[in-house]
N, C-alpha and C positions, 0 to 999 in steps of 0.2 A: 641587647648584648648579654646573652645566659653568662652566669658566673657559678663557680661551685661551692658553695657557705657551707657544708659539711651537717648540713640538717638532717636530723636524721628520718626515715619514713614511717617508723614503728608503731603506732598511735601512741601517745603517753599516759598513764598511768593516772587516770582524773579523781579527784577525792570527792566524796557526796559530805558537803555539808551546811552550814544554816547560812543564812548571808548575814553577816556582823555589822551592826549599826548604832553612832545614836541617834534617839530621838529627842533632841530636847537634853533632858538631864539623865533619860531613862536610856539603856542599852535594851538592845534588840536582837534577837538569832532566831531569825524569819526559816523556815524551812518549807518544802511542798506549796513552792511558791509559781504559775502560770509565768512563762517567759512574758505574755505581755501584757502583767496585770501592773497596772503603771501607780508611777507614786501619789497621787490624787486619790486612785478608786483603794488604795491602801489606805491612806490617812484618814478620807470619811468612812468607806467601810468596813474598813478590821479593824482602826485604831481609837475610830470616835473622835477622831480631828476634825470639827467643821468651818475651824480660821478659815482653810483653804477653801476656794468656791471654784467652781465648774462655769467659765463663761462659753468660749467658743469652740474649748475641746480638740483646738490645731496649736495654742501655742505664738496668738496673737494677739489677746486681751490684755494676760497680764494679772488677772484675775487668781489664776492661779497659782503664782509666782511663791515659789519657795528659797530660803538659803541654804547653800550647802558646802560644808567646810572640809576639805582635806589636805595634806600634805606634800608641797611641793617639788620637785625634782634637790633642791635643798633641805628639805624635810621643815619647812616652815609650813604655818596654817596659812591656808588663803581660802576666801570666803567667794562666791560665785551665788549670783540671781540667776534659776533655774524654772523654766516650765515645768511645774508636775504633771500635767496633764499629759503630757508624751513622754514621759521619762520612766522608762522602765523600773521598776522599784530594787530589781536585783543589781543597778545599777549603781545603786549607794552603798555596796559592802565595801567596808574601811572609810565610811565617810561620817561626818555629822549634820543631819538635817533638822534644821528648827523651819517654824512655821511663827505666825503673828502671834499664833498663843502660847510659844514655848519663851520667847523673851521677854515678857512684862506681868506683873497681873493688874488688877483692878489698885489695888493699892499703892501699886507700885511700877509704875509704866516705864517701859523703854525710853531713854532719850529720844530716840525718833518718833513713838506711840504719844509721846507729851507732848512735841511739837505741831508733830499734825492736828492733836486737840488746840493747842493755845492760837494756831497759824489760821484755823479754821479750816483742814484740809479735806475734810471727809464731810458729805452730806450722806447721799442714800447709804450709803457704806458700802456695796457690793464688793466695790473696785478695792476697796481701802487698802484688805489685808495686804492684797499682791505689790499694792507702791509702797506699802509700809517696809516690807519684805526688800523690796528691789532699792532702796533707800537704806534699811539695814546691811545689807553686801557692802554700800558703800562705805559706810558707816565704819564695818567692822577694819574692812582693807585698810579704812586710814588709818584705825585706830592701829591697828598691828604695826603699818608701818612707822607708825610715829610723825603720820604729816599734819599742816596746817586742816585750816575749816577748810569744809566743803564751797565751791565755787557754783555758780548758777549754771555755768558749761556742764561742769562734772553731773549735776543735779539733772539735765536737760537728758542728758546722755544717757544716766542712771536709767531713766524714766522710758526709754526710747521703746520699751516691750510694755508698758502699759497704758489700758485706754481709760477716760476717765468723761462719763459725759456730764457730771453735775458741777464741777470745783471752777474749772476753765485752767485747769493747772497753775494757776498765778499762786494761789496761798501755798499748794504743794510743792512747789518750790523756794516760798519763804521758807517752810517747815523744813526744808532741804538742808538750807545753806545755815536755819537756826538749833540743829538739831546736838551739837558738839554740846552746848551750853559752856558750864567753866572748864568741864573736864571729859576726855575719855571714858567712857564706862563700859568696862566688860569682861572676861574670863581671860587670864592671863595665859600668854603666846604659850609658857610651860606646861599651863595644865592641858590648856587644847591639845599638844603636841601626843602630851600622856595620854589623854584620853583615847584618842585619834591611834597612838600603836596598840592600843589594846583590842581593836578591832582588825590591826590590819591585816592585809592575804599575807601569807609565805610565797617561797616559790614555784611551788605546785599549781595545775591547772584544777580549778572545780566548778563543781554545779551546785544548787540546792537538790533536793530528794525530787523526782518528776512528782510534779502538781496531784494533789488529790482530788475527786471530786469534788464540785462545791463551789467552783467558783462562775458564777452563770457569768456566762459569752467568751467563756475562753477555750481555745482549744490546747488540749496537752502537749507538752511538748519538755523541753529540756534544755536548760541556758547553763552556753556550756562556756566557761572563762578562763582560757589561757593567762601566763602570765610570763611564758617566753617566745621568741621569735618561731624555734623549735617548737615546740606544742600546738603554738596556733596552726604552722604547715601542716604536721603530723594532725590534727584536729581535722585540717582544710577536707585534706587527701581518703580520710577518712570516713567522715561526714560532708558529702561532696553537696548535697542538696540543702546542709544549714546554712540561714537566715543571717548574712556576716552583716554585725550593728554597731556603731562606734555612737552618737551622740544620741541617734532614734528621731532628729528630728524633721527626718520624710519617713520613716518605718511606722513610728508612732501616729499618723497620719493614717497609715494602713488601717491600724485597729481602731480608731476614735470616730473615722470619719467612711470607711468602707466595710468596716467590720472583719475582715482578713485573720485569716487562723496562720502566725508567723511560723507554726514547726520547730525544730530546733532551732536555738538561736545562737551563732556563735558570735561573742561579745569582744571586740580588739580593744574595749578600753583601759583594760587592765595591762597589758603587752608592754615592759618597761622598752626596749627596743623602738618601739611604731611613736613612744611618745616624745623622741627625739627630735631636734631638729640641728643641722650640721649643716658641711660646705660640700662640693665637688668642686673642685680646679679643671679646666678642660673639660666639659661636660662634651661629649662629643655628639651629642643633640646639638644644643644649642652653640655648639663651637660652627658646624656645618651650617646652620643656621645665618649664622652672622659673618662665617667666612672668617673668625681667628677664633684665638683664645675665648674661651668664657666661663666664668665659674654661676656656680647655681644654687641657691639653698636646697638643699632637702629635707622636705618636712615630711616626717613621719605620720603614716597614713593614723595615727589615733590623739594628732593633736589639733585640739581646736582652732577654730577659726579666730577667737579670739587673740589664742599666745600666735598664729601665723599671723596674724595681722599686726603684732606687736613688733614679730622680727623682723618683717619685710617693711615697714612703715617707714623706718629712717633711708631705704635705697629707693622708694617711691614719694618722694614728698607733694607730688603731684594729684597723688591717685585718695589723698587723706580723705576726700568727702567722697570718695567713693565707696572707702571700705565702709566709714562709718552709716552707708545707707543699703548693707549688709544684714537684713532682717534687722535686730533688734539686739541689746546687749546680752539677754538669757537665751536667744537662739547662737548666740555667736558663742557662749561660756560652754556651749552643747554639743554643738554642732563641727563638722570636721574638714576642714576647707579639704583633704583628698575623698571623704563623702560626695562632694559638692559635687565634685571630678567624679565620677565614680558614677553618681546619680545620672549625669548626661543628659539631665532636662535641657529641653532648646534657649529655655532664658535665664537658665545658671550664671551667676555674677562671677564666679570663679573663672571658670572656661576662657570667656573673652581675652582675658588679660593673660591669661597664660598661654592662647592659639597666638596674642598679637608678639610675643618675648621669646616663641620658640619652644617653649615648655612642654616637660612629658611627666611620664610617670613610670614609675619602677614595677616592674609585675613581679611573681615570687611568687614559686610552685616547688614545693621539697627539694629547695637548696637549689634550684637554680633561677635565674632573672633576665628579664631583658627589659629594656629601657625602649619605648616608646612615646615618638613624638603625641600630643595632647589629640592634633588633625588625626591622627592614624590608629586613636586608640577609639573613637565613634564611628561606630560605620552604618548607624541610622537611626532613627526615631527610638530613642531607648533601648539601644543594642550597642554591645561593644566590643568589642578583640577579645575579654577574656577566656582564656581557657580551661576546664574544667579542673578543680585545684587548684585553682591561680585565684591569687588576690590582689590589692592595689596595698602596695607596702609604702611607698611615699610618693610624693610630689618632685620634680625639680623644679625651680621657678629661677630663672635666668638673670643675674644680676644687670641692670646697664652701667657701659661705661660712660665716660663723662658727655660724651658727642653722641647720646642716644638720648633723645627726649620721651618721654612715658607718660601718657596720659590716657584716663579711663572714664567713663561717663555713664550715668543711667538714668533713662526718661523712664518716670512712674509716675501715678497720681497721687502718690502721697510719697516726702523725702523716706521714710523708715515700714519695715514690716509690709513691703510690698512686692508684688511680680514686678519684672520691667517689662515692657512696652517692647523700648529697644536699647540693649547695653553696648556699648562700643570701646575697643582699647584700639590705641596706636602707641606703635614705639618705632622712631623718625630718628635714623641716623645723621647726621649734616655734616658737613664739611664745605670750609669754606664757602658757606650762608646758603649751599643748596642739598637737598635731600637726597642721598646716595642710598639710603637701602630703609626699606619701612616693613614691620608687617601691621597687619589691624585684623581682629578677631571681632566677630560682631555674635551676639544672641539675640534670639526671638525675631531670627530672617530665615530663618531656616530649620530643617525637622533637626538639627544638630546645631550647635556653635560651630562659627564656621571661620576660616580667615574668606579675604577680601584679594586675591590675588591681582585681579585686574586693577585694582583701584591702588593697591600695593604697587603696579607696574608705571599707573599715571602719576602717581605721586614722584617717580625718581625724573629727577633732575629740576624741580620744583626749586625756583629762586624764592627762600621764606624770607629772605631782607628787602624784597625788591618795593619799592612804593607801591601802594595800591595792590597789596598781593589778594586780597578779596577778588578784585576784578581783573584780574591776569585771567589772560586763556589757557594757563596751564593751570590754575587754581579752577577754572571751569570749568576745563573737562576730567578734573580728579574730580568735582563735586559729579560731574554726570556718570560718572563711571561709578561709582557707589551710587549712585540712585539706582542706577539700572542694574546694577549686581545681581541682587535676591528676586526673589519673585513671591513675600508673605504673604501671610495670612489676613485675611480681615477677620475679628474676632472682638469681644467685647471690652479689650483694653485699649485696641486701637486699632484701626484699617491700614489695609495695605499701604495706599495712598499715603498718607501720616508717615508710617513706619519709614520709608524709603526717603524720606524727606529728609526726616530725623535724624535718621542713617549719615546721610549726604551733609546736614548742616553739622556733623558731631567729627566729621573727618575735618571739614573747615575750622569748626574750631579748635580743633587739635593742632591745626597748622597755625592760625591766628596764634595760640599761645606760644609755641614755636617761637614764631615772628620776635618775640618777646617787647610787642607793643602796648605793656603793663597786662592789666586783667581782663584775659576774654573774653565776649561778653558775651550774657544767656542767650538762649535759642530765641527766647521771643523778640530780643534786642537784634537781633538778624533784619535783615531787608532780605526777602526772598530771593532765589534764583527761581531765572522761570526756566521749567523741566524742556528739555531740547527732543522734540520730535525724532 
């Protein structure tokens, strides 16, 4: 649905200058800086920080785990556990970043750095810095907000981006929940705040000066950082071939892990606009969709997956273990749920639950937009609708009314920091105890995220009160209709075979929950169906 926002086309006027930071205690105006020389290969080698270590280089150890502090849509400090290892270093201008050895010394340790000593948490040490780090964020948050001790949840949670093979995590989360001791300790909300404007951007778009020689494995280029709606278009329209990066955390994968020369890089983290999130009333996607009314959040294509997960979390209470098995906490403080969207990998956690709700996405090309359903914006194996100019400006994600049940699932070999197998969302309207209209978006069945229409069609008119609704013939031939839906892959997380089972057992218990016969029960607690010739 193009609309006219009055953007203008003229490219805007970008300013060259250092990218403002601190480090620690110390301030920084970094210049001739490679767009993808990341905060890791900065801190060991131009700053001689060797806290930080280099495990696995994607952003799944944990190893390299930094804190980093900036200023809220309220202008409060809020503290985030972050991968260095994929985080572009130009990414921290207006921000403060400490590591393990900027909060303690040898004299004088960190309440968390004492803990992990007295709790016994660290043996080889490798791992240490990064839990120390991802335990610090926690730490600070509470401290700022003024809440009680830390919880063993909270700690579990904390932890959920790092690996640790000598501890068995037991003592690391003593040192968790013991790490407050009598008091708070640390740089008060005012002076962060001070600190924190003294770096921060204006209104202007900028870049640092393009890279100098010198810096081995990088190729030249130019990161270029809007910081309005306006400029990023005029930036788009412009520079039609740059590198659009919001958290880095599939980009930064490019460099770490394929060696990939990014070019210019245009940055939407900065874009006060993208980092919103607001309503739509009538969404007329999802209104057509569900046949009335419906309103939608819209999340601004430059906010994390974290604060989406935060807003959407009280209208899905169903789906809570599913966000939380969402990569990890410092991929989620990073990373951009309209990234995720955007990305169109086949087993994106995102997708599912927004193909099964009706959900699209807002495009925006110099001032003007059109709204696209989630299905229609994939049209193959890593290809999508957009058009040259065009970006992904937000998300809508479709709220349910009360007679729409929402549930989402992912089978992986480990609950956190993993692919899925197979993701599955349903969202099951009822009435009067039988299924009147469903959809279900599935990943990792197909070269895209996909909905399930047939199995969407066996589902309606589905009695979910009826005794024995496992073994109804209409509950069977919804499970065989999702078995036979897709046609996967066999591949080394799981065979075809598997996958369509899984598929089939994850629609039934979608329904079992439904049923509201207390708590659903796991897949392996299933008694099979056997697959219908």
């Amino acid at each position: 649905m193009p609309s006219d926002l009055s953007i203008p086309v003229r490219p805007p006027e970008v300013q060259t200058r250092p990218i403002r930071f601190w480090h620690g205690s110390r301030r920084i105006d970094l210049d001739r800086v490679p767009p993808a020389l990341t905060v890791l290969e900065w801190l060991r080698e131009e700053a001689g920080c060797h806290a930080v270590k280099e495990g696995c280089a994607e952003g799944d150890c944990g190893a390299c785990t930094v804190a980093v502090t900036e200023l809220d849509e309220g202008g409060r400090p809020r503290t985030r556990a972050v991968n260095a290892c994929i985080q572009p270093v130009a990414t921290l201008d207006g921000k403060l970043l400490a590591t393990a050895g900027d909060i303690g010394t040898a004299g004088a340790l960190h309440p968390v750095q004492q803990a992990m000593v007295d709790h016994h948490g660290s043996q080889c040490g490798f791992c240490t810095p990064g839990i120390v780090m991802s335990l610090y964020a926690l730490y600070e948050n509470k401290r700022l907000a003024e809440q009680g001790p830390v919880t063993r949840a909270e700690a579990v949670q904390a932890l959920s981006g790092n690996l640790c093979r000598c501890t068995g995590y037991r003592p690391i989360l003593d040192a968790a929940q013991a790490m407050r001791g009598q008091a708070w300790r640390g740089e008060p909300a005012a002076e962060l705040r001070a600190r924190l404007e003294q770096v921060a951007a204006d209104g202007r778009a900028w870049m640092p000066a393009e890279a100098a020689e010198g810096f081995a494995g990088h190729a030249r280029g130019r990161f270029l950082a809007p910081r309005t709606l306006a400029q990023l278009a005029a930036l788009r329209a412009a520079c039609p071939d740059s590198r659009i990066v919001a958290g880095a955390t599939d980009v930064g994968l490019w460099v770490t892990k394929q060696h990939r020369a990014l070019g210019d890089v245009l940055w939407i983290g900065g874009v006060r606009e993208l980092a919103a999130i607001g309503r739509v009333d009538r969404d007329p996607v999802a209104s057509e969709r569900w046949g009335r009314p419906t309103t939608c959040l819209e999340i601004g294509a430059a906010v994390t997956v974290a604060d989406a997960w935060r807003a959407l979390a009280p209208h899905f209470p169903a789906c809570a273990e599913y966000f939380d098995r969402f990569a990890s906490v410092p991929v989620r403080n990073s990373a951009t749920l309209a990234g995720n969207v955007a990305n169109g990998s086949p087993i994106g956690d995102t997708a599912p639950l927004l193909i099964a709700l009706g959900g699209s996405v807002v495009l925006h090309r110099q001032g003007a937009e059109r709204v696209l359903p989630v299905t229609d914006f994939y049209l193959g194996y890593q290809k999508n609708d957009l058009q040259p100019g065009e970006f992904v400006r937000a998300v809508r994600v479709p709220l349910p009314e009360p007679d729409v049940a929402v549930h989402a699932w992912k089978v992986s070999k480990r609950p956190e920091q993993d692919i899925s197998a197979v993701a599955l969302a349903t969202a099951l309207r009822v009435e009067g105890g039988r299924i009147v209209a469903a959809g279900i978006g599935v990943g990792g069945m197909a070269a895209v995220s996909s909905r399930a229409p047939r199995t969407e069609q066996a589902l309606l008119g589905l009695a979910v009160d009826q005794p024995g609704l496992r073994d109804s013939p209409a509950m069977r031939a919804a499970w065989q209709a999702m078995h036979d839906e897709f046609d996967p892959l066999d591949d080394h997380r799981a065979s075809a075979a598997y996958r369509r089972r899984a598929a089939a057992n994850l629609v039934l218990r979608s329904c079992l929950s439904v049923a509201g016969a207390g708590q659903a029960p796991r897949l392996g607690e299933l008694a099979p169906m056997e697959v219908q010739p």
